[in-house]
N, CA, C and O atoms as a DFTB+ gen file, in Angstrom:
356 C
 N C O
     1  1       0.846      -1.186       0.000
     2  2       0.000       0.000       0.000
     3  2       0.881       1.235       0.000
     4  3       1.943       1.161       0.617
     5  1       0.570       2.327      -0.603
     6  2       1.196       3.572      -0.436
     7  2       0.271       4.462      -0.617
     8  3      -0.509       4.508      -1.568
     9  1       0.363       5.522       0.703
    10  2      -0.132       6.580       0.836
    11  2      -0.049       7.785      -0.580
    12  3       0.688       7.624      -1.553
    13  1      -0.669       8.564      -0.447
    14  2      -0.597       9.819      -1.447
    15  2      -1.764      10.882      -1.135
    16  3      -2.907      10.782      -1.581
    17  1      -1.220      12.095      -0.155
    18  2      -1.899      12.813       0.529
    19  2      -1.356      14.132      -0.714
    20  3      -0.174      14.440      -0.870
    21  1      -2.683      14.843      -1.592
    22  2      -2.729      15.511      -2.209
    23  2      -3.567      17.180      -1.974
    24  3      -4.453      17.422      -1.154
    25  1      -2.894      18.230      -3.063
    26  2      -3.546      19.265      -2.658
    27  2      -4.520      19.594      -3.965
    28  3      -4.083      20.255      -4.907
    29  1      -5.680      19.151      -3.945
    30  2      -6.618      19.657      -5.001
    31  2      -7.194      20.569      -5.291
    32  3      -7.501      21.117      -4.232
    33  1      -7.642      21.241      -6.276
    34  2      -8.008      22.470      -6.849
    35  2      -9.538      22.461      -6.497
    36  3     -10.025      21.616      -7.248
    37  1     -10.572      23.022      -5.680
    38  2     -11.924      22.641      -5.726
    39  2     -12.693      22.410      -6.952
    40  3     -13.483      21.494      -7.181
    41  1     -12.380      23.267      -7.612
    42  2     -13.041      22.883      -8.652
    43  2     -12.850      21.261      -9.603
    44  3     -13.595      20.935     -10.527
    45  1     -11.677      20.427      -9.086
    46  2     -11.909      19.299      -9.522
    47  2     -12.225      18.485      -8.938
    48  3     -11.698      18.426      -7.828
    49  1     -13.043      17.600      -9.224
    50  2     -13.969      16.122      -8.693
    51  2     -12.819      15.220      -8.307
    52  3     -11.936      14.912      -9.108
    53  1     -12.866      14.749      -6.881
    54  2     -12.562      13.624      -6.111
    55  2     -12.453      11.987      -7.335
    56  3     -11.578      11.121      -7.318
    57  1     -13.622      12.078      -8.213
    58  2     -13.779      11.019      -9.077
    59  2     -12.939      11.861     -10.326
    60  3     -12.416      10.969     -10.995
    61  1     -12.711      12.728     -10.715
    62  2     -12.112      13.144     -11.930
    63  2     -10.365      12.326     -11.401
    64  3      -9.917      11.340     -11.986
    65  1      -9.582      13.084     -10.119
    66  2      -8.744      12.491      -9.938
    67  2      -8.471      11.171      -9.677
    68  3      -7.335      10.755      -9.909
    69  1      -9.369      10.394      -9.207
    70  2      -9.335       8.773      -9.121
    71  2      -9.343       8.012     -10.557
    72  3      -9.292       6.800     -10.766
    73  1      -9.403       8.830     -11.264
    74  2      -9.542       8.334     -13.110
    75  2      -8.155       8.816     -13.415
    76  3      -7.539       7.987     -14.085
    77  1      -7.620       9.664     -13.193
    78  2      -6.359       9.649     -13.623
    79  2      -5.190       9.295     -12.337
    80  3      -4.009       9.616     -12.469
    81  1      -5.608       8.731     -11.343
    82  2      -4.214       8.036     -10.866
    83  2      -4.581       6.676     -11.095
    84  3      -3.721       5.813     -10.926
    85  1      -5.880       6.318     -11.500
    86  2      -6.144       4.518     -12.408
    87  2      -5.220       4.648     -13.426
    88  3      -4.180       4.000     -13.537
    89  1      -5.643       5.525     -14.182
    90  2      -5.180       5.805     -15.876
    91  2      -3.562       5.752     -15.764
    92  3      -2.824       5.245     -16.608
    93  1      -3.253       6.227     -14.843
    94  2      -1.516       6.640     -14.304
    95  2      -0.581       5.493     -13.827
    96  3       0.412       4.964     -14.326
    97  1      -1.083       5.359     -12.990
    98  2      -0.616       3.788     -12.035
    99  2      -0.756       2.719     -12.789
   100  3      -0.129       1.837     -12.202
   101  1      -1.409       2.105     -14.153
   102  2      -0.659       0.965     -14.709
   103  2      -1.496      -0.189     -14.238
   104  3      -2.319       0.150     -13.388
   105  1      -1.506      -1.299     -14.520
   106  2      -2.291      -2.274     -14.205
   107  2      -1.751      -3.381     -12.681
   108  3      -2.304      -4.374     -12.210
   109  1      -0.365      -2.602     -12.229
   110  2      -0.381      -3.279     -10.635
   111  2      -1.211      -2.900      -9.660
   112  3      -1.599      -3.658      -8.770
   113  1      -1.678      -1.138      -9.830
   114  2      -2.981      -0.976      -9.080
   115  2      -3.978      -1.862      -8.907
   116  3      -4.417      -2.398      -9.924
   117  1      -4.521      -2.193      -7.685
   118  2      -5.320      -3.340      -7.775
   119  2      -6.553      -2.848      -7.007
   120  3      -7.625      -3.452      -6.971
   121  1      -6.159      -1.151      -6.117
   122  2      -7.148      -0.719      -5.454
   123  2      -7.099       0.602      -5.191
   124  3      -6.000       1.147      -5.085
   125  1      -8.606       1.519      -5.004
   126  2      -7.869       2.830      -4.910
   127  2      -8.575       3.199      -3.926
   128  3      -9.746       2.944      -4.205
   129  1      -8.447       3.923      -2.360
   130  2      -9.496       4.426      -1.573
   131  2      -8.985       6.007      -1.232
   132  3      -7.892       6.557      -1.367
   133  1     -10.221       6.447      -0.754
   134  2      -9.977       8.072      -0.005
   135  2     -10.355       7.877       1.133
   136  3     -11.519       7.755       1.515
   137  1      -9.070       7.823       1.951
   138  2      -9.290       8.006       3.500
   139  2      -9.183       9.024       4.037
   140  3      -9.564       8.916       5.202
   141  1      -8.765      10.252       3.731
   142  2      -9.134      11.079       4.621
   143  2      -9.085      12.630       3.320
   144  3      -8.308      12.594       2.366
   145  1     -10.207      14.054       3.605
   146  2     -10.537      14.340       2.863
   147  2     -10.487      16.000       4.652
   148  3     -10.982      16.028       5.779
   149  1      -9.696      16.883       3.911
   150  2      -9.411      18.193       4.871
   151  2      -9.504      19.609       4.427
   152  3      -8.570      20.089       3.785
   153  1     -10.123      20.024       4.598
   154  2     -10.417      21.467       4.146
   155  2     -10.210      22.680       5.572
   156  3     -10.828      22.626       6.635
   157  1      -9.175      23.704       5.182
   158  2      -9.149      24.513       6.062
   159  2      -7.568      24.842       6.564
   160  3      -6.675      24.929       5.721
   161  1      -7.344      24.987       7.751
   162  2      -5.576      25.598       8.279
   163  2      -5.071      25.027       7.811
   164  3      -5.393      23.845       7.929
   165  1      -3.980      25.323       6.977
   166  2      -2.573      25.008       6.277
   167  2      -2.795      24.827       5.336
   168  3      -1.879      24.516       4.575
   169  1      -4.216      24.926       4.831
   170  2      -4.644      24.708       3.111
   171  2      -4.817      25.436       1.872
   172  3      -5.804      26.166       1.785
   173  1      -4.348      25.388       1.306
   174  2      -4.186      26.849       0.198
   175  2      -5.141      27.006       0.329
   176  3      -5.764      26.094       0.873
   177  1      -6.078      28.563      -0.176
   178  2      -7.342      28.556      -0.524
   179  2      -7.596      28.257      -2.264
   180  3      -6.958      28.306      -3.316
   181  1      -9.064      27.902      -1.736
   182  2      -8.835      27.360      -3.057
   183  2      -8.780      25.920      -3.533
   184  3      -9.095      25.572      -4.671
   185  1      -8.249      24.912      -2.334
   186  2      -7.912      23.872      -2.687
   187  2      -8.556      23.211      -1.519
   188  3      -9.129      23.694      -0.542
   189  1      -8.298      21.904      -1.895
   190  2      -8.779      20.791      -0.364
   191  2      -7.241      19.926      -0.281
   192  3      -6.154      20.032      -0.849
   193  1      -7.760      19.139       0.634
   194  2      -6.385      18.000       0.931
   195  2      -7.241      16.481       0.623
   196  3      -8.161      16.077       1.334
   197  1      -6.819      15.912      -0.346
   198  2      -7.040      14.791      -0.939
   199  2      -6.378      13.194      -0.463
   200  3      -5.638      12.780      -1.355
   201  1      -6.461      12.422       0.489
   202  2      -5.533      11.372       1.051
   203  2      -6.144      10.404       0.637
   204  3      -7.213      10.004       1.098
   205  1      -5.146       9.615      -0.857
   206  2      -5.627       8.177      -1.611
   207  2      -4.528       7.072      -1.135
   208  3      -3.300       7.158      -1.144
   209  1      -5.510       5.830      -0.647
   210  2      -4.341       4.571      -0.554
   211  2      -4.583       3.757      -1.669
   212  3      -5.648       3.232      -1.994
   213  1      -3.533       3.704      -2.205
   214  2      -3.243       3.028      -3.805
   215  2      -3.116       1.480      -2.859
   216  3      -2.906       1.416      -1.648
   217  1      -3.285       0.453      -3.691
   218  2      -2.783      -0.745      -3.315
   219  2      -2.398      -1.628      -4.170
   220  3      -3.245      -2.397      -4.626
   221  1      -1.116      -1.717      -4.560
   222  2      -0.005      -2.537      -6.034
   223  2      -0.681      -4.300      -5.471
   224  3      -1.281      -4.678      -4.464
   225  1      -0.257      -4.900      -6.554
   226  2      -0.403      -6.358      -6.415
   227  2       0.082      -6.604      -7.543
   228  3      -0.215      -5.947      -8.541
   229  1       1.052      -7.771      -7.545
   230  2       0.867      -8.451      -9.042
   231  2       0.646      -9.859      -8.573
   232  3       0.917     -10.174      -7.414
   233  1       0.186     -10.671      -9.396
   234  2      -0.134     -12.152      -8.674
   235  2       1.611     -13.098      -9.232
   236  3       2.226     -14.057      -8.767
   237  1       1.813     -12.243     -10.315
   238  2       3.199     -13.162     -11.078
   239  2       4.321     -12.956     -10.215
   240  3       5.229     -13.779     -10.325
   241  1       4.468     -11.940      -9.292
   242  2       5.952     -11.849      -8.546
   243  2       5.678     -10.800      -7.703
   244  3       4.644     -10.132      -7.703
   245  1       6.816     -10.649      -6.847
   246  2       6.912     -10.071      -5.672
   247  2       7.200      -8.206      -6.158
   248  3       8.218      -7.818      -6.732
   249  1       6.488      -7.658      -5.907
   250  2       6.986      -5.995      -6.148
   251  2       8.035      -5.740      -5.368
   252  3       8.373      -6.145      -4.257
   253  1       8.677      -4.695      -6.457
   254  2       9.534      -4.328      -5.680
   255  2       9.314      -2.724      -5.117
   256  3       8.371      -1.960      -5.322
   257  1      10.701      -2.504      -4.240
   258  2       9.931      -0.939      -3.998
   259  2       9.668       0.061      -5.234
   260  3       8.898       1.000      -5.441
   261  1      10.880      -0.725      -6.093
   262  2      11.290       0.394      -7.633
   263  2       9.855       0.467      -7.848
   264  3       9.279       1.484      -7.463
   265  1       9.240      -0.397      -8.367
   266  2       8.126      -0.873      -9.346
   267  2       7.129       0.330      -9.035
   268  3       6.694       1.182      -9.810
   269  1       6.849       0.115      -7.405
   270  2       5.844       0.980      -7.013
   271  2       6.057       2.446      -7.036
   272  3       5.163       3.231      -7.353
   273  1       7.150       2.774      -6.724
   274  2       7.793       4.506      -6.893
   275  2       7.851       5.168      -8.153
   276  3       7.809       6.359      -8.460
   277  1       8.013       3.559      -9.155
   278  2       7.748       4.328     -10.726
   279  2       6.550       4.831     -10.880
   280  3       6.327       5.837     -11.554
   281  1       5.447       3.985     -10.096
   282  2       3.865       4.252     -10.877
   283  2       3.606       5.387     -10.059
   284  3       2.980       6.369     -10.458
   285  1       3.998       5.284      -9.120
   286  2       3.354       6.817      -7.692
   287  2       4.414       7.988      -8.516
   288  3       4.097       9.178      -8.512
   289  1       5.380       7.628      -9.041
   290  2       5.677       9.206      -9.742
   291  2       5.299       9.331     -10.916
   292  3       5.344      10.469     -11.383
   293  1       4.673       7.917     -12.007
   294  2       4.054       8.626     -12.815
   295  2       2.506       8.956     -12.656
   296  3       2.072       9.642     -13.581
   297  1       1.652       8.635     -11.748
   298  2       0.688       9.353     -11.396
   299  2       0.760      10.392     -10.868
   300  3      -0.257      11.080     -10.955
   301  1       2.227      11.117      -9.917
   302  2       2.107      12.537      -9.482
   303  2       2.144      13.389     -10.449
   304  3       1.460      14.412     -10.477
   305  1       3.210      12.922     -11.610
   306  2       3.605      13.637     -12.810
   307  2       2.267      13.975     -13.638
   308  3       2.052      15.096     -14.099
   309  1       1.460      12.968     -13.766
   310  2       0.021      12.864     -14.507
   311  2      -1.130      14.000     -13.497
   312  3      -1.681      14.871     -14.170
   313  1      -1.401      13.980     -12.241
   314  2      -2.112      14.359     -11.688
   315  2      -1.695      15.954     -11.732
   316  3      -2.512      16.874     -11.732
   317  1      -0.176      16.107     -11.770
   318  2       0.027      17.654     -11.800
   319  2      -0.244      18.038     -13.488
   320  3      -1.213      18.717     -13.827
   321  1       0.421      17.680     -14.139
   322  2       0.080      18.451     -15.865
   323  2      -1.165      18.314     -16.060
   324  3      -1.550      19.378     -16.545
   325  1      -2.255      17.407     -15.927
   326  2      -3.682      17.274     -16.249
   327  2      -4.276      18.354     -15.337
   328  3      -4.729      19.454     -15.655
   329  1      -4.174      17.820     -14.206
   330  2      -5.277      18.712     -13.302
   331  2      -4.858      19.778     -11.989
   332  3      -5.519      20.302     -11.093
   333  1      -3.421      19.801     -12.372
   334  2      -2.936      21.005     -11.232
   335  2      -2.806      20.545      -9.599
   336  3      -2.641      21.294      -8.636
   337  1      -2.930      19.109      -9.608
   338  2      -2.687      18.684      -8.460
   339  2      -1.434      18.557      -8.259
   340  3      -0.627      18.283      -9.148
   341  1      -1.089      18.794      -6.767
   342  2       0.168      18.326      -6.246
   343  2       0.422      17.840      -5.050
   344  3      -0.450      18.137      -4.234
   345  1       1.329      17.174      -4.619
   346  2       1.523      16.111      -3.432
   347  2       1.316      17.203      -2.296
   348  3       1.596      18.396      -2.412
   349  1       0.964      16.799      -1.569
   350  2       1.005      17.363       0.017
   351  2       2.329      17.311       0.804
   352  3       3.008      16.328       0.507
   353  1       2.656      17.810       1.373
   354  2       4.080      18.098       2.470
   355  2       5.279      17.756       1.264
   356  3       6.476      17.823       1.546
């Protein structure tokens, strides 16, 4: 599992971004949830705080850490040029 606590633009949909860190992350994604969802001190205005737990699997072999750091940076890379999101802390 790996965390990914994001800063979103209000104006984009919770489901708009869950379509592009699917679309991003590659077919080891096997799961995507929003656990925690923050609006307010320390938050740009303008934006919310977005917290998704991705969850990798492959059934053919063991992941490695590489594997997973490739797809979590090409979904940060994807989530910022598409929709102006960016990682938190």
């Amino acid at each position: 599992d790996r965390d990914l606590a994001l800063l979103v633009p209000k104006n984009v949909p919770a489901g708009r971004v869950g379509q592009a860190i699917r679309d991003a992350a590659g077919s080891l994604l096997v799961d995507l949830q929003i656990f925690d969802l923050y609006e307010g001190r320390g938050i740009p205005e303008g934006h919310r705080s977005v917290a998704y737990r991705l969850r990798y699997q492959s059934h053919e072999r063991t992941l490695t850490d590489e594997d997973v750091e490739r797809s979590v940076t090409s979904v940060t890379k994807r989530l910022r040029e598409e929709l102006g999101v960016e990682p938190r802390g």
